[in-house]
C-alpha positions as CSV (number, residue, x, y, z in Angstrom):
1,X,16.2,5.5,-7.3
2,X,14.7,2.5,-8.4
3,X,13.5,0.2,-5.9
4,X,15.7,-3.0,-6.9
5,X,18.6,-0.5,-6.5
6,X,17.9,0.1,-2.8
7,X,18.5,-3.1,-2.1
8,X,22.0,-2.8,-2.1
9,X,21.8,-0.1,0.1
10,X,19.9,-1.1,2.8
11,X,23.0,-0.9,5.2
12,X,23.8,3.0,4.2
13,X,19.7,3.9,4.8
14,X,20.2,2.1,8.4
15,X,23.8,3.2,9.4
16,X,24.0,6.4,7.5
17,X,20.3,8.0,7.8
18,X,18.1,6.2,10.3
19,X,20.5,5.4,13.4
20,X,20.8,9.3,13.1
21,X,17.4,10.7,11.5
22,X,18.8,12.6,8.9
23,X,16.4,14.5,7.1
24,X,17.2,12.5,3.9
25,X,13.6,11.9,1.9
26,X,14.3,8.7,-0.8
27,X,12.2,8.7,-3.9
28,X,11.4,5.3,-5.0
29,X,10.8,4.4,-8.8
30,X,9.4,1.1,-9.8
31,X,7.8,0.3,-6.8
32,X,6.1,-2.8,-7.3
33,X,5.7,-5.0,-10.4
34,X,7.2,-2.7,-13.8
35,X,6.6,-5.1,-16.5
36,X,8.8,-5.4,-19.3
37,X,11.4,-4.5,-17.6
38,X,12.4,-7.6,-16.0
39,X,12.6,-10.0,-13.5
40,X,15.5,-8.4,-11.5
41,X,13.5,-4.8,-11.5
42,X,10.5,-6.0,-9.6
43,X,10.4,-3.3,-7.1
44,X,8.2,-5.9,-4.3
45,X,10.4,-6.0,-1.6
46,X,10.7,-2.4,-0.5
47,X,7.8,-2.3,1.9
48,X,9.1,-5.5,4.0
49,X,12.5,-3.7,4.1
50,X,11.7,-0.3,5.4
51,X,8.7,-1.6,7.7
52,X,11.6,-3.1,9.6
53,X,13.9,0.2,10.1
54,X,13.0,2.9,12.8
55,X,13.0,6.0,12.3
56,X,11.9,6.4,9.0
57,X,8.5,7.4,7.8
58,X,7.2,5.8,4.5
59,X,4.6,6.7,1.9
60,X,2.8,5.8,-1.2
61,X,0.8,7.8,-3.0
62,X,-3.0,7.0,-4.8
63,X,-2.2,9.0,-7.9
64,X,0.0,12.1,-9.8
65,X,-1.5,14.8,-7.2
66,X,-1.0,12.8,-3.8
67,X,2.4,12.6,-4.8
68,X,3.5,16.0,-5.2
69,X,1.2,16.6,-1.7
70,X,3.5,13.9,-0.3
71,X,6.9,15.4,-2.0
72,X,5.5,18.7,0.0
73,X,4.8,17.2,3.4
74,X,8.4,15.7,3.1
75,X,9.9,19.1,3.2
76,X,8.1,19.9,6.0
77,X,9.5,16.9,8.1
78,X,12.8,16.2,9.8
79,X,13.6,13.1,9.9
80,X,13.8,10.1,7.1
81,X,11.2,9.9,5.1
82,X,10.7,7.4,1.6
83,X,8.0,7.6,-0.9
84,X,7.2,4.5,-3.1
85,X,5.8,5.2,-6.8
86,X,5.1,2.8,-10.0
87,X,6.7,2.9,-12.8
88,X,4.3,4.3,-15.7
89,X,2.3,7.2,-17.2
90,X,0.7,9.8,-14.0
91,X,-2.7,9.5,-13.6
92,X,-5.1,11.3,-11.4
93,X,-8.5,9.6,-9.6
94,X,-11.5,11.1,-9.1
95,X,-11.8,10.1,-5.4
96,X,-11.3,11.6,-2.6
97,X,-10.1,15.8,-1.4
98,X,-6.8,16.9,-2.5
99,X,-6.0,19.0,0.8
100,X,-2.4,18.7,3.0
101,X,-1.6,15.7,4.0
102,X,-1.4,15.2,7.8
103,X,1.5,12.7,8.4
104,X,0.0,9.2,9.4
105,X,-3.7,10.3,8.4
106,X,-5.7,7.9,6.3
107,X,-8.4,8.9,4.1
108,X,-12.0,7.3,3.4
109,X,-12.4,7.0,-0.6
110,X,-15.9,5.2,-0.2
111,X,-18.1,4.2,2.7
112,X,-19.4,1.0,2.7
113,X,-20.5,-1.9,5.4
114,X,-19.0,-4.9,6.5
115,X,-15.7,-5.3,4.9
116,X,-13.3,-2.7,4.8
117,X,-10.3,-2.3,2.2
118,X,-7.2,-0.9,3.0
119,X,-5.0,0.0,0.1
120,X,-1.4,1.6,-0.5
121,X,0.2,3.5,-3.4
122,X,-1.2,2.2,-6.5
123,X,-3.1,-0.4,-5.2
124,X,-5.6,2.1,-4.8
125,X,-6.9,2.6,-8.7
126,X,-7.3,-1.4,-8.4
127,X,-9.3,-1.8,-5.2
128,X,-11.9,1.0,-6.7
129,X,-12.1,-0.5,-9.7
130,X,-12.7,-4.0,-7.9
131,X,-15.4,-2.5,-5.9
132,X,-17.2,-1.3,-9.0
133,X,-17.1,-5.0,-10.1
134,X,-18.6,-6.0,-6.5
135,X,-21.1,-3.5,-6.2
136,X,-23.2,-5.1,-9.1
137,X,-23.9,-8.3,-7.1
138,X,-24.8,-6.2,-3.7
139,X,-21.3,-6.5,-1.6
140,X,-20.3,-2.6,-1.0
141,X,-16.7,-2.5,0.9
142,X,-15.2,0.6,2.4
143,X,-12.4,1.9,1.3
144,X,-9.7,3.4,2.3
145,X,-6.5,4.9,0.9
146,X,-4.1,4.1,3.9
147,X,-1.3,6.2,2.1
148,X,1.2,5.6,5.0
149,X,3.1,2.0,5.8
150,X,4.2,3.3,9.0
151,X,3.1,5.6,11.3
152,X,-0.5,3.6,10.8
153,X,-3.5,5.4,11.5
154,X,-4.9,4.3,14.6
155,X,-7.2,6.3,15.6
156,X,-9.3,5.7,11.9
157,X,-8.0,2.0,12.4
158,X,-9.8,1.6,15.7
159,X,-12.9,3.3,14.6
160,X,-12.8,0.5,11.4
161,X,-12.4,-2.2,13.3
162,X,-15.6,-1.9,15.0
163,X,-17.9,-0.9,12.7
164,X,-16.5,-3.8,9.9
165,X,-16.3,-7.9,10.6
166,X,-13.6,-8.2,7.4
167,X,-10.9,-6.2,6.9
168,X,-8.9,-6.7,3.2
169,X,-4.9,-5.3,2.8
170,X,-4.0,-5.3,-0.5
171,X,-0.6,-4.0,-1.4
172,X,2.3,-4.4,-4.7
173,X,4.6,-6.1,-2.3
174,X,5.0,-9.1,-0.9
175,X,3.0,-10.6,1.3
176,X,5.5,-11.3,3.8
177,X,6.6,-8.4,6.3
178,X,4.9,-5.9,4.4
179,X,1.2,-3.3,5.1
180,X,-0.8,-6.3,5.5
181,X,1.6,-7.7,8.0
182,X,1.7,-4.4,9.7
183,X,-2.3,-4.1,10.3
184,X,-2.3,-7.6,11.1
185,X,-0.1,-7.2,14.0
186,X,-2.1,-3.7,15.3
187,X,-5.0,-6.4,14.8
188,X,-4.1,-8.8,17.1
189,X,-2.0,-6.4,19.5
190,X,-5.7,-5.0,20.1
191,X,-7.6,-8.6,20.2
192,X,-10.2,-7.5,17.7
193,X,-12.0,-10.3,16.2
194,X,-12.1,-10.3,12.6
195,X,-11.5,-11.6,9.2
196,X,-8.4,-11.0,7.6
197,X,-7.3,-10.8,4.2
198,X,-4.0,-9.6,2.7
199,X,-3.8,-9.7,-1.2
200,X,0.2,-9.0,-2.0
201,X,2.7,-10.1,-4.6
202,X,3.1,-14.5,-3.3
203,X,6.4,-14.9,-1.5
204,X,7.9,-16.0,-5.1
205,X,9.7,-14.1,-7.7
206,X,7.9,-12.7,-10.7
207,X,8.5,-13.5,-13.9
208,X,9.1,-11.1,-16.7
209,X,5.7,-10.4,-18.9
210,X,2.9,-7.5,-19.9
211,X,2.3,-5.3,-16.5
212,X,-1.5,-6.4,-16.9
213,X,-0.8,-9.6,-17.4
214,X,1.9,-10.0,-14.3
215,X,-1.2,-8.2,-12.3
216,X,-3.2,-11.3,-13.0
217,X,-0.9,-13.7,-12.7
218,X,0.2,-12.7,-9.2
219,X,-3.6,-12.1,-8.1
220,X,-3.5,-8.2,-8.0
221,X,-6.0,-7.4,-11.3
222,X,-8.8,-5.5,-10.0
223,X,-11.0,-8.8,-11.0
224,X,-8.6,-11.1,-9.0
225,X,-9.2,-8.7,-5.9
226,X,-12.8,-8.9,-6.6
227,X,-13.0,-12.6,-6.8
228,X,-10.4,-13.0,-3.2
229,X,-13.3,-10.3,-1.2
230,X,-16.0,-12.2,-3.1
231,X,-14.8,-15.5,-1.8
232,X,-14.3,-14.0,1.7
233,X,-17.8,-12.0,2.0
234,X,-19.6,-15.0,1.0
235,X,-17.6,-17.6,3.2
């Protein structure tokens, strides 16, 4: 279902599958920006509606592999359970192990100091090739494919938070009510003193255009990423 469409049925995924945890598991097509086909089929709400609904688990996978792992783990589960995905071609990355997938478990893609980037579903493929752009002028971030919106991770979170002063979200959703809204609030719930920085889709709506163009314009191209954490490291 694409995600524009489940929209319109946010009451039925509340009253008909989450008030009673039905094992119902909703795959979610065009997740995030999709390009030429329009303004209306932005899929960047989905992540502020769901964060908001108990009872549901939600996923996003880095690439073509995680996401059959994650169609796999949601057989496994009973309860409701939605998986975002991008419109586009499958790819596979060449980061990180391709074992199960432990519900609510992060996973370390590259060890760095300082600043630590958490990234969802797509958003992955971006922040490593952002870091590839930072790592020529000396800044090395951490990061890590977060995989889950909710349940978090937090024992890894914990662990993060002391060993890094910065901490990046960067998600194809809007900022507002989103995976950077939910680390924020474990963030402050815990008092840890930090930087924070979510890069998201502005609270405004997309126009239509070229996907890599819309990534830019929004402030999502890998080189936009690396400017925000470049701006942030050196501040």
């Amino acid at each position: 279902m694409y995600s524009s469409f489940l929209q319109r049925a946010y009451d039925q995924v509340i009253h008909d599958v989450c008030i009673t945890k039905k094992p119902v598991t909703f795959l979610i097509d065009r997740a995030g920006l999709v390009g030429n086909d329009g303004e209306t089929h932005h899929g960047m709400f989905d992540l502020s509606y769901l964060n908001s609904i108990p009872n549901i688990v939600v996923m996003a996978p880095k690439d073509t592999r995680e996401m059959e792992l994650m169609m796999d783990l949601s057989l496994k589960l009973d309860c409701p359970l939605a998986i975002r995905y991008p419109r586009g071609s499958s790819y596979y990355l060449d980061k990180g192990e391709y074992g199960e997938i432990v519900l609510g478990k992060y996973e370390v893609l590259d060890d760095g100091q300082d600043t630590v980037i958490l990234c969802i579903g797509s958003m992955v493929k971006h922040a490593l090739e952002a870091k590839e752009i930072l790592s020529r002028e000396g800044i090395n971030p951490t990061i890590v494919n977060a995989r889950f919106l909710k349940p978090i991770d937090e024992g890894m979170l914990k662990a993060l938070l002391k060993n890094h002063k910065n901490v990046v979200t960067i998600e194809d959703n809007i900022v507002t009510g989103g995976f950077g809204s939910r680390i924020n609030k474990f963030i402050i719930d815990n008092e840890y003193n930090v930087n924070i920085l979510n890069i998201a889709i502005p609270e405004e709506f997309v126009k239509h255009g070229n996907i890599d163009e819309l990534y830019d314009f929004v402030g999502l191209s890998p080189k936009s990423i690396a400017d925000k954490i470049r701006k942030l490291v050196i501040e």
